[in-house]
N, C-alpha and C positions, 0 to 999 in steps of 0.2 A: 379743517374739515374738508372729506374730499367730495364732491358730486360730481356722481353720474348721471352720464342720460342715457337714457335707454334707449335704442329703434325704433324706427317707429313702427316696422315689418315684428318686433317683439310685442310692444303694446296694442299691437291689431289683433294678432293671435290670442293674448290674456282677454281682452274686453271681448273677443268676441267669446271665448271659454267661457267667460261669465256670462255672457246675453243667452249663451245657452243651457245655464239651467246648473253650472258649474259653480263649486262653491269659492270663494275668496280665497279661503284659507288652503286651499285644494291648489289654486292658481299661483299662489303666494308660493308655495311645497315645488311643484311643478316647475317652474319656470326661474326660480333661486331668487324671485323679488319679492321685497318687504312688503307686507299686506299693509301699511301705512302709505304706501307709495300707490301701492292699485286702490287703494281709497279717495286719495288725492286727485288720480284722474276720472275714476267715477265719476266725484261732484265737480270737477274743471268744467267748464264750457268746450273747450275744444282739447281734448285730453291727448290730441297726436301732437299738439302744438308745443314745442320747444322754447324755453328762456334761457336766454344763457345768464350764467352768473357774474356778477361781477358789475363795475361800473357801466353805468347806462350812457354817460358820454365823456369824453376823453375832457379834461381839465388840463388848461395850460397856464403857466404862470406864468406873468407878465414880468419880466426879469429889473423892465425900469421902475415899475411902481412897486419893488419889491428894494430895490437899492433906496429909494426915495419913502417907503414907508419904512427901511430900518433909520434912515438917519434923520427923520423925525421924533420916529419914537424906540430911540437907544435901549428902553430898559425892558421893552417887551420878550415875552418868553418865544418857543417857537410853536408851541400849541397855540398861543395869544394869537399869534402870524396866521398860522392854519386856518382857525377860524374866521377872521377878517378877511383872508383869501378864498377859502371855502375849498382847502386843499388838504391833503396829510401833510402830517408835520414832516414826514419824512418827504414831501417834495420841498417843503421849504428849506432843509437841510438841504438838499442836491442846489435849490436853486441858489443857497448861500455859496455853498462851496463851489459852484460855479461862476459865483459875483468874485469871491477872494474874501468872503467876509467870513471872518474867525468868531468863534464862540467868544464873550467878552470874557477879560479878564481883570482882574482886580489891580491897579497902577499905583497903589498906596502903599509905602515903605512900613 
């Protein structure tokens, strides 16, 4: 999914097209943005104000309680991992393959 943000020099111009008397769907035509989007800022509190997407703070994995939680508990999966770390499984993968630790493999003839 991709988002956009828009100006905030674009959102001044639509809210105010609407404060005067312009129609939504009018503004929506005009300006090539989604009337679900100038609705969204309507009811926002501060509708010029920007979120960005994505994670809200950066997550580090602790690369020695991460050698010392695999060779505690050998049989765990790497979503198991994620969880208990509170990370994507895909950093536990990076932080594996950065330890040297191999996906297990089965020893038995």
């Amino acid at each position: 999914m991709f988002l956009m943000t828009y100006s905030t020099d674009l959102r001044k111009r639509i809210l105010a097209f609407i404060q005067t008397g312009g129609k939504k769907s009018e503004a929506s035509r005009r300006f090539s943005v989604n009337r679900s989007t100038i609705y969204r800022w309507l009811e926002a509190q501060d509708p010029l104000a920007t979120e960005k997407p994505g994670p809200k703070q950066m997550r580090c994995l602790d690369e020695t309680a991460l050698k010392k939680h695999v060779d505690d508990f050998p049989d765990l999966t790497q979503n198991e991992r994620a969880t208990h770390f509170g990370v994507s499984v895909s950093s536990i993968g990076y932080g594996c393959r950065k330890l040297g630790i191999t996906r297990k493999k089965n020893t038995r003839l």
